[in-house]
C-alpha positions as CSV (number, residue, x, y, z in Angstrom):
1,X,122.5,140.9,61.1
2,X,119.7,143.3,62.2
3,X,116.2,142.1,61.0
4,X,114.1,145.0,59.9
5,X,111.2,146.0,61.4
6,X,109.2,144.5,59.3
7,X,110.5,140.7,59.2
8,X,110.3,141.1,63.0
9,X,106.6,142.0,63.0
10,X,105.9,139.0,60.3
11,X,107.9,136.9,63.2
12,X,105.6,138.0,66.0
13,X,102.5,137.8,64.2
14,X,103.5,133.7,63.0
15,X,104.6,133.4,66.9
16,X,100.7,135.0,68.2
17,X,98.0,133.9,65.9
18,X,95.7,136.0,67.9
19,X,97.8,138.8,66.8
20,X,97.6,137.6,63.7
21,X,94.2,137.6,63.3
22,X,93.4,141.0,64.5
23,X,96.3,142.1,62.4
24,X,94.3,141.0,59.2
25,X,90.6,141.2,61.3
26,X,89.3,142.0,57.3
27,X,89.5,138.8,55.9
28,X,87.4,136.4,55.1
29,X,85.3,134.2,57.5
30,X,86.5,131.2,55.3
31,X,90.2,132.3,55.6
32,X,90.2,132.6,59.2
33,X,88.5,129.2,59.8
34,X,90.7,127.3,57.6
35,X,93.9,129.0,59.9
36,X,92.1,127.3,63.1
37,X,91.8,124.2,61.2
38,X,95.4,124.1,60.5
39,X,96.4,125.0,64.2
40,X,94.4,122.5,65.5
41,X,95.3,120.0,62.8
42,X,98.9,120.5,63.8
43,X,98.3,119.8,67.3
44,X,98.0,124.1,68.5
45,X,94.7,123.5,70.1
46,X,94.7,126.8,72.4
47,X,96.1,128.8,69.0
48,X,93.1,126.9,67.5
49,X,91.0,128.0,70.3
50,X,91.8,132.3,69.5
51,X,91.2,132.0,65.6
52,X,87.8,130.1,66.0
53,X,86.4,132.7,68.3
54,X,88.1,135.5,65.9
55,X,86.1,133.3,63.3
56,X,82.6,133.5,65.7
57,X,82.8,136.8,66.2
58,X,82.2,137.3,62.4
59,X,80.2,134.6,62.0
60,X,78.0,133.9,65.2
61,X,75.5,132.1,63.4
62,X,77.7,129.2,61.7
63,X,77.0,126.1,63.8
64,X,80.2,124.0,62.9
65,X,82.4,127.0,64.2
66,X,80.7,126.3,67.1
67,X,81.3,122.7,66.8
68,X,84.4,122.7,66.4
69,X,85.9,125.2,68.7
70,X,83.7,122.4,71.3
71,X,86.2,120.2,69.8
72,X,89.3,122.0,70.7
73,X,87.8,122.4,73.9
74,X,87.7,118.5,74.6
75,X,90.8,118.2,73.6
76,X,92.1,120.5,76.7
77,X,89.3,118.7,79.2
78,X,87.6,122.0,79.1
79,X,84.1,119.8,79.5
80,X,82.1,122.8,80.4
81,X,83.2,125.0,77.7
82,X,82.7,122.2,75.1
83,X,79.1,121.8,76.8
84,X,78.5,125.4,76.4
85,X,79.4,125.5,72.8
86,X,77.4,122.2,71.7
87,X,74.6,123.9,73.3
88,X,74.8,126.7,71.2
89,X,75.1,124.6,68.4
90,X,71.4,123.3,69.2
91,X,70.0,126.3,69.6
92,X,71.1,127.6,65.9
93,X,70.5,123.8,64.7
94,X,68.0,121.7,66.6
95,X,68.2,118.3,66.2
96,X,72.0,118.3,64.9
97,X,73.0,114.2,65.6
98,X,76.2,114.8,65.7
99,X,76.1,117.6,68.8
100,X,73.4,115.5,70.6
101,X,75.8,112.4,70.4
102,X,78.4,114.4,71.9
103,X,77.0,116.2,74.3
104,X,75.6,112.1,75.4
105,X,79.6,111.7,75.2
106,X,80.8,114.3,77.6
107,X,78.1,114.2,80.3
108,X,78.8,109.9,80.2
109,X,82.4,110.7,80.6
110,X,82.2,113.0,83.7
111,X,79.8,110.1,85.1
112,X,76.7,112.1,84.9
113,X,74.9,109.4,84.3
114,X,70.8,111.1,84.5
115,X,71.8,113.6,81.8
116,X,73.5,111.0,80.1
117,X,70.9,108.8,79.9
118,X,68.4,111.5,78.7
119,X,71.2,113.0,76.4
120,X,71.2,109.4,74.7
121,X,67.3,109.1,74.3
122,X,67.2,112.0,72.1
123,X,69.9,110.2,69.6
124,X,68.4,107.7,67.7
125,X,69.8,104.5,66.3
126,X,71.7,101.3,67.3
127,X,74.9,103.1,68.1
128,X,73.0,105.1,71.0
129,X,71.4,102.2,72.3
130,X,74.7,100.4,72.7
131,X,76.3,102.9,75.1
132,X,73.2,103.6,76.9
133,X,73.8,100.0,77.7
134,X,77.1,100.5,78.6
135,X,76.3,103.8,80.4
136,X,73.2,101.9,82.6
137,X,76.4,99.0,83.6
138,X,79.2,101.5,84.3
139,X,76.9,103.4,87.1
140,X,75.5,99.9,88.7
141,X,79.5,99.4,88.8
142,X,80.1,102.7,89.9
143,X,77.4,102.3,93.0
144,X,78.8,99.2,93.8
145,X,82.2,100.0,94.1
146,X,81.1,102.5,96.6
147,X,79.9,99.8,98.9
148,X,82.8,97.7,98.5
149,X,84.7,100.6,99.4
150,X,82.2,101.3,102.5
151,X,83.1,97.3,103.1
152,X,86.8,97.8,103.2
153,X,86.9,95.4,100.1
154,X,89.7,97.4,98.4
155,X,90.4,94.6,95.5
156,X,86.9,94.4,94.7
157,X,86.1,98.4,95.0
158,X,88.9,98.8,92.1
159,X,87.5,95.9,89.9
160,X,84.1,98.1,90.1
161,X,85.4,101.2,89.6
162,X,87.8,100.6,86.8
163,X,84.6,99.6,85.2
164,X,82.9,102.7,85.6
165,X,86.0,104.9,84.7
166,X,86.2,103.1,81.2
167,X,82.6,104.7,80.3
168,X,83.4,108.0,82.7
169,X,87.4,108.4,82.4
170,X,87.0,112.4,83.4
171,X,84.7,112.0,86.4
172,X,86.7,113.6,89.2
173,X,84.6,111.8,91.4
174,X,85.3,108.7,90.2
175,X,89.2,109.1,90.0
176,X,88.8,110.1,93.8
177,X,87.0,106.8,94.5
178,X,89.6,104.7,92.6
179,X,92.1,107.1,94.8
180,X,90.8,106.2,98.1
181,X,90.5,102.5,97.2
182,X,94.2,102.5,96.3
183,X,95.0,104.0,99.7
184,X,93.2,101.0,100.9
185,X,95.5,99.1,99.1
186,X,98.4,100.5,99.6
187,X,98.8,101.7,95.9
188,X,100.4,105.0,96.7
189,X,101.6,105.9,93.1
190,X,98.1,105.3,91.7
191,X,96.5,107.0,94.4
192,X,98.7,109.9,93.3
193,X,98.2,109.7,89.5
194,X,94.1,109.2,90.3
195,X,94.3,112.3,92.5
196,X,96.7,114.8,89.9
197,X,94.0,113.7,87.6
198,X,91.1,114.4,89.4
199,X,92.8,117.6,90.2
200,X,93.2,118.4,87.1
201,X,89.0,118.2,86.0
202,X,88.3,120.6,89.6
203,X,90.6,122.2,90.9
204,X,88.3,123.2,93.9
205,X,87.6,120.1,94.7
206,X,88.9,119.7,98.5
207,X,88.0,116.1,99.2
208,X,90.7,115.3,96.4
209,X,93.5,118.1,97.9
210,X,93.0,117.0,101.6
211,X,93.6,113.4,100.2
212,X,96.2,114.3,98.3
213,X,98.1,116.7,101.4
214,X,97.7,113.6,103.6
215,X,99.5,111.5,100.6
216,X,102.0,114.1,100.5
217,X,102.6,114.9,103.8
218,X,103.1,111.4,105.6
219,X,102.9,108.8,102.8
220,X,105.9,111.0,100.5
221,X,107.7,112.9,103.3
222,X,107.3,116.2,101.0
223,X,105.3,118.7,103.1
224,X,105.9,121.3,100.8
225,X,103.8,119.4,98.2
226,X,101.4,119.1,100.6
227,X,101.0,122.7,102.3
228,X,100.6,123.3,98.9
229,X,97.7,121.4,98.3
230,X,95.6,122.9,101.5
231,X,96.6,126.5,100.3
232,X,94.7,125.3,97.0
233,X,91.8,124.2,99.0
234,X,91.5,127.3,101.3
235,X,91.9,129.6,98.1
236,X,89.1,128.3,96.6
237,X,86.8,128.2,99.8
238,X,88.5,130.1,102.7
239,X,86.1,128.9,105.4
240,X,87.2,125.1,104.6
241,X,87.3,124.0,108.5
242,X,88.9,120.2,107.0
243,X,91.3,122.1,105.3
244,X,92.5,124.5,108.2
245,X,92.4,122.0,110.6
246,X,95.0,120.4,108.3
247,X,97.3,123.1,107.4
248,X,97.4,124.5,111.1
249,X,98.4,120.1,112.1
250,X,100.8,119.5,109.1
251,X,102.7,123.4,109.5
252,X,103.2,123.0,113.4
253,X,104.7,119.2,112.8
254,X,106.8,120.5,110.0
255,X,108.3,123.3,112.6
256,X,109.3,120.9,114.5
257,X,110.8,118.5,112.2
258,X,112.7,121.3,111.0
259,X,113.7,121.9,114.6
260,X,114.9,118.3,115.0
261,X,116.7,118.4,111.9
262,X,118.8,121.3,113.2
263,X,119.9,119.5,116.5
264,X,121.3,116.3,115.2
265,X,122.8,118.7,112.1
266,X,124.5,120.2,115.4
267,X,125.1,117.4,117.0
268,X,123.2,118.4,120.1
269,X,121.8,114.8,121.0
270,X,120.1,115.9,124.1
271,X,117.9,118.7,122.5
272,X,117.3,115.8,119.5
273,X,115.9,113.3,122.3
274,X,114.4,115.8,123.7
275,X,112.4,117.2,120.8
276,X,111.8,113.2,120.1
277,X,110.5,112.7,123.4
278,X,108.9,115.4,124.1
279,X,108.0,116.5,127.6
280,X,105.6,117.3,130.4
281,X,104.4,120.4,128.7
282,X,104.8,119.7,124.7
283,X,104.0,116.8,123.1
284,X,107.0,115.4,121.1
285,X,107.2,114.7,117.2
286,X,107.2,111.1,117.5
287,X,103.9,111.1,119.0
288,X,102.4,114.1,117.2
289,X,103.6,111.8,114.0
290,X,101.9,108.7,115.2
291,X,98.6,110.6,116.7
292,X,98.3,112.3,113.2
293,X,99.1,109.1,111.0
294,X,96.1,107.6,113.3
295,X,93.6,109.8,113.1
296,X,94.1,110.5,109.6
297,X,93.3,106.7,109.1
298,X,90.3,106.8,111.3
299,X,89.5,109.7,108.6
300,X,90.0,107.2,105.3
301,X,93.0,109.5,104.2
302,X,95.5,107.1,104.6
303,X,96.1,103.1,105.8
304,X,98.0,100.8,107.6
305,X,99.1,99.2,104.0
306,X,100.7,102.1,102.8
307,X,104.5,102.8,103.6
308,X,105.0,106.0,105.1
309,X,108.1,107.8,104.4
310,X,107.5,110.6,107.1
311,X,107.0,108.3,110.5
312,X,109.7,106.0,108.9
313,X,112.0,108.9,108.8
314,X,110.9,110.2,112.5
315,X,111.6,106.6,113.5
316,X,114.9,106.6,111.8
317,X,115.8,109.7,113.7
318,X,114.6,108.6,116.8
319,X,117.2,105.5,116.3
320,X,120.4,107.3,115.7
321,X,119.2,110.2,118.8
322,X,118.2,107.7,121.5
323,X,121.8,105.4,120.4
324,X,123.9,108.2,120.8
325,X,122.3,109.2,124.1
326,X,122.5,106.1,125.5
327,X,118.7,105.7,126.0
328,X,116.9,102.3,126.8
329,X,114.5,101.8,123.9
330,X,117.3,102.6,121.0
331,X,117.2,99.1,119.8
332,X,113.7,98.9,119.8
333,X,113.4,101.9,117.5
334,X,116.3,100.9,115.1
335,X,114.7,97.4,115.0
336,X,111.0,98.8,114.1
337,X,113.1,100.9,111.3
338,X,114.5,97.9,109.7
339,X,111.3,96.3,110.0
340,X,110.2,98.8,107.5
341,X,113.4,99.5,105.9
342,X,115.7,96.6,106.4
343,X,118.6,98.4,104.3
344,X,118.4,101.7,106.5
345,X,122.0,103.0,106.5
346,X,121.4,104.6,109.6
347,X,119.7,102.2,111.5
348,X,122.4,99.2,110.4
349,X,124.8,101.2,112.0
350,X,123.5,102.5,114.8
351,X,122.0,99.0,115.7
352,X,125.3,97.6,115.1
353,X,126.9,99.8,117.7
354,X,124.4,98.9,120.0
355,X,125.7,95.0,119.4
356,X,129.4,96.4,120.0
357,X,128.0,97.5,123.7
358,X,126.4,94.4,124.2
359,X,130.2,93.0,122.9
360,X,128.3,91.2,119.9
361,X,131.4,92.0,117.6
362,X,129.9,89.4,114.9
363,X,126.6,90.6,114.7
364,X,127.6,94.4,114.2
365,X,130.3,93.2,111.5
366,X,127.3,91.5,110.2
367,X,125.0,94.4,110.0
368,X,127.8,96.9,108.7
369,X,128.4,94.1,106.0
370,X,125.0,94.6,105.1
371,X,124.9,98.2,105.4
372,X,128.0,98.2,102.7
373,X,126.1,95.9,100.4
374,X,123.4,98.8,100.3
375,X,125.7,102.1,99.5
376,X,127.7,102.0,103.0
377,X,130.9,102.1,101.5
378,X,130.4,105.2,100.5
379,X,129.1,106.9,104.1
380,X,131.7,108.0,106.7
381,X,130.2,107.1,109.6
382,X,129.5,103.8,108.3
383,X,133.0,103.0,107.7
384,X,134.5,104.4,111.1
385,X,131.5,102.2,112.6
386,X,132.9,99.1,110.8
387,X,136.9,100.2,111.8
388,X,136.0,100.6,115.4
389,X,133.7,96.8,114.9
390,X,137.0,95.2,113.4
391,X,139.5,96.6,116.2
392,X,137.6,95.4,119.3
393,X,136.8,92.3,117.5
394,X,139.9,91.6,117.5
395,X,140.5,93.2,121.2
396,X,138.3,90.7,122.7
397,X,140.5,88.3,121.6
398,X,143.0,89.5,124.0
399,X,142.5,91.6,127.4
400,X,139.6,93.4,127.9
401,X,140.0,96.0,130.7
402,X,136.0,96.6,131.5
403,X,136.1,93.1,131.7
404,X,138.7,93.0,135.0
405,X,137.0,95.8,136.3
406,X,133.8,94.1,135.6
407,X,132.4,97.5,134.4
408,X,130.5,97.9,131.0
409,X,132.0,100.2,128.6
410,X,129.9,103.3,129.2
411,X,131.1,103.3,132.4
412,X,132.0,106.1,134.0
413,X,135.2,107.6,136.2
414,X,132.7,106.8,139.3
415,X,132.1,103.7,138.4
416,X,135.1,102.6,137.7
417,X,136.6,104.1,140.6
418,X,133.6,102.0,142.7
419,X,134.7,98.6,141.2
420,X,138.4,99.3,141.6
421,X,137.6,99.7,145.4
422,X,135.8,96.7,145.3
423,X,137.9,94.5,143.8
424,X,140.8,95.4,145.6
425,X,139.0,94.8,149.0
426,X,138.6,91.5,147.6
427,X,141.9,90.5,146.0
428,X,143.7,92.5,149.4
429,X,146.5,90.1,150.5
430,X,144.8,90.2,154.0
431,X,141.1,89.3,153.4
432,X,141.9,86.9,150.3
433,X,141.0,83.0,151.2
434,X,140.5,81.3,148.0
435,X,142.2,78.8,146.2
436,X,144.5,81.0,144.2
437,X,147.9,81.1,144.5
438,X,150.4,83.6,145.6
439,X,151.6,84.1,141.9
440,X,148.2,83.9,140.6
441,X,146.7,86.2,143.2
442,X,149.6,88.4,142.1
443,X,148.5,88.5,138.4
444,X,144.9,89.3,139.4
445,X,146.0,92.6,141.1
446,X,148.7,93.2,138.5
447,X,145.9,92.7,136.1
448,X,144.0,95.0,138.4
449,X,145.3,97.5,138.6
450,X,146.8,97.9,134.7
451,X,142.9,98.4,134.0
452,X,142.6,100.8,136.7
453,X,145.2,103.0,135.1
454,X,143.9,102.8,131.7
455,X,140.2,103.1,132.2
456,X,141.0,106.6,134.3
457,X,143.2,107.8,131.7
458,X,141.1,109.9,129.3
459,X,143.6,109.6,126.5
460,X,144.4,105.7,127.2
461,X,141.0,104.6,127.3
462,X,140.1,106.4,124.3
463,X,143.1,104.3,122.3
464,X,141.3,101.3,124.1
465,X,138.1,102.1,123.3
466,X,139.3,102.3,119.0
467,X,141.1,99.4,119.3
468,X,144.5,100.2,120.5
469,X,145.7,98.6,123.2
470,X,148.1,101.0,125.1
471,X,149.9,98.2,126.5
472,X,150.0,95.6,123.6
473,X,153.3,94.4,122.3
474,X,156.1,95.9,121.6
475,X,155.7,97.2,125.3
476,X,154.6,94.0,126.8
477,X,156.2,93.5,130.0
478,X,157.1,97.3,130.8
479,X,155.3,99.6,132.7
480,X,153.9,102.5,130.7
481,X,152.2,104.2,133.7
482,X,155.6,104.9,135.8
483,X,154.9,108.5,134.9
484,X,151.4,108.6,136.5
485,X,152.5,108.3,140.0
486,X,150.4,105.1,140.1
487,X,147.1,106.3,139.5
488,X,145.5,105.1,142.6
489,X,142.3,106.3,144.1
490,X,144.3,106.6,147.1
491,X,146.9,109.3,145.8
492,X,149.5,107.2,145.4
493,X,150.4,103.1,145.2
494,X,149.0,101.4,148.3
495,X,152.0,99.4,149.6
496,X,151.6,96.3,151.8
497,X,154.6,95.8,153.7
498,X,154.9,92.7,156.1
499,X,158.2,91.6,157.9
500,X,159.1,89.0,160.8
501,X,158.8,89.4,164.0
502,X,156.3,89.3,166.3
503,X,153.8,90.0,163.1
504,X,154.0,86.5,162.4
505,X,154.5,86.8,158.4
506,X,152.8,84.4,156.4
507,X,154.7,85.2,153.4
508,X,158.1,83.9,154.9
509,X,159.1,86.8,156.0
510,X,159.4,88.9,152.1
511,X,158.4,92.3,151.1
512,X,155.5,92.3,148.7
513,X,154.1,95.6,147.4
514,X,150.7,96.2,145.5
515,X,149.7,98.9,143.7
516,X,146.3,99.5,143.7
């Protein structure tokens, strides 16, 4: 059904009482006041706001219009409006109680504490003398909590200032005191709620939005919240040198987290160390991190008792890069993760892979335990992590191959072929004096040499390294490597062939062949 034209203006005009007071702008002062008592009786208190000044405009002389569209204004924390309006109120009634006492209110609440003071003088009566009182104890509190804060005392600065902020709850000032004490503390969502607050009364206030970027930024891991903040700060005063300073640190460290991201999203684990690590000619993100976290402390803006999500996250990267690339201080950055963040997927498991290096099979099933008690079973890598622990836990029980090599298990083709030599020099028929016997000397280079051929097959020592044992039962006893040619370092199987004769054999004359 099509409303008519003129149900839809009556529906605009009930939607926009502005519009409906300049629709009717001929009716009476009286009508028009008793709308904006209504409005701001049912809670519309910016509706409230138009109708009083339509009501004003007709009327500038009438005091309580005045009075109460000072009301409305405290009920939106527009102080200085409110101020504005009781003032006018005194001019057209000097002497009016009821704007003096307020006006004592407003100023006591925003912690003006002079103007207070002289605002309460001029209201007589028992009433007045009582919060002057209260007003003369809330800025001794405020003052001291100050130089508790100065002290470092962070337990006793908020005792002082919660005072204070009973008798001045809409001092930004004071909000950003309680804020920095909480910082002290390590109270980061009060800190926050203190700061939005505080925001809220000045908007320009940049002490409170380069507190609040630092918060954001390092304490939350949510730069964009904290960009944000400085681009506040340098709109309202462009030449803020705290707030550039800032926002040229925080944008460059957020380029190159973002840059960090993108390698281990690609998997490239050398550009991740890399970007970790930095180099001769750029610093890296873990130490731009920490050098920021530090001086930002020097600075007050943030403490050693708060946890910080964005070095914790660096950390966490720095973890999973440096494990993957086989670098020295991996377990010293998973473990100063955990420290933090004990249930760290990624730290659990990357630590627990560096136990599976070490051959620690328990204690990386023990970690990857943990790490499924705390939403592992539902991560991929966690689970392949905790296969791969389970298969050479059990391998260890039976023949490990780096172990007759005597290689670790990132060793590499080299190394292996290196230790092969060696051994075989050792365990050769002709240099080998030791208390073995022929069968068991046998056996070692059997042994050997089955090592050998699996440790230089790609494919093999893949199946090894998950677990599989290429030559576990049912093919126990049978040569799987026939088709290799032998796989010796040599080219081929090195045989030793010794007969009688003048070559005096010391093997009664046999054939014995090893393949090396």
């Amino acid at each position: 059904m099509h409303l008519s034209w003129l149900n839809a203006l009556f529906l605009a005009l009930l939607a926009n009482p502005s519009a409906l007071i300049a629709a009717q702008g001929d009716e009476p002062v009286q009508a028009t006041l008793d709308k904006a008592d209504s409005l701001l009786a049912r809670g519309k208190t910016a509706d409230a706001l138009t109708v009083y000044t339509a009501a004003i405009d007709k009327d500038p002389q009438n005091y309580l219009t005045y009075f109460k569209r000072a009301t409305a204004y405290l009920a939106l924390n527009r102080h200085s409006a409110a101020l504005g309006d009781f003032a006018k109120v005194l001019q057209v009634k000097p002497g009016f109680k009821s704007a003096l006492t307020q006006v004592a209110k407003v100023k006591a609440s925003l912690g003006q504490w002079d103007a207070a003071a002289d605002a309460f003088a001029k209201v007589e009566g028992d009433v007045a003398k009582t919060m002057l009182a209260s007003l003369k104890d809330a800025k001794r509190a405020a003052e001291e909590a100050e130089v508790l804060r100065k002290k470092g005392d962070a337990a006793g600065c908020l005792v002082a200032v919660e005072k204070a902020i009973d008798v001045a709850s809409a001092s930004s000032q004071l909000r950003y005191l309680k804020a920095q004490c909480s910082v002290m503390a390590g109270h980061l969502e009060e800190a926050i709620a203190d700061l939005v607050f505080a925001g809220k009364v000045n908007p320009s206030d940049a002490q409170v939005q380069l507190l609040s970027s630092a918060l954001f930024m390092f304490a939350l891991n949510d730069p964009g919240r904290a960009i944000q903040q400085l681009k506040a700060c340098l709109h309202y005063d462009p030449d803020a040198k705290a707030c550039k300073k800032s926002f040229r640190q925080f944008k460059a460290l957020q380029k190159q987290v973002d840059a960090l991201d993108k390698a281990i999203a690609a998997g490239s684990w050398i550009t991740a160390k890399k970007l970790i690590k930095g180099t001769a000619e750029k610093q890296g993100v873990l130490a731009a991190t920490d050098e920021q976290v530090a001086q930002l402390t020097t600075e007050g803006l943030l403490s050693a008792a708060l946890k910080m999500d964005l070095p914790l996250a660096i950390k966490e990267r720095a973890c999973e890069a440096f494990t993957e690339t086989k670098e020295a201080t991996a377990m010293e950055h998973c473990d100063a993760v955990l420290a933090q963040h004990d249930t760290s997927l990624t730290a659990l498991r990357c630590k627990a892979e560096l136990l599976l290096r070490a051959e620690n099979y328990d204690g990386a099933i023990d970690l990857l335990n943990k790490a499924n008690e705390h939403g592992g079973r539902e991560d991929d890598k966690v689970q392949q992590a905790m296969q791969k622990a389970q298969k050479l836990l059990r391998q260890s029980k039976q023949k490990d191959y780096y172990k007759v090599l005597e290689v670790p298990r990132d060793a590499t083709k080299k190394e292996i072929k290196k230790a092969y030599r060696r051994l075989s020099k050792i365990w050769h028929p002709d240099k080998y004096h030791g208390d073995l016997s022929k069968a068991e000397q046998t056996k070692k280079i059997e042994a050997i040499n089955e090592a050998y051929e699996v440790l230089t097959d790609d494919g093999l020592r893949q199946r090894f390294d998950n677990g599989d044992d290429p030559n576990a039962p049912p093919d126990q006893g049978h040569n799987p490597f026939a088709h290799h040619g032998g796989g010796s370092p040599f080219g081929q199987p090195f045989f030793f062939q010794q007969g009688g004769g003048g070559g005096g054999n010391p093997f009664g004359g046999q054939h014995f062949s090893f393949q090396f």
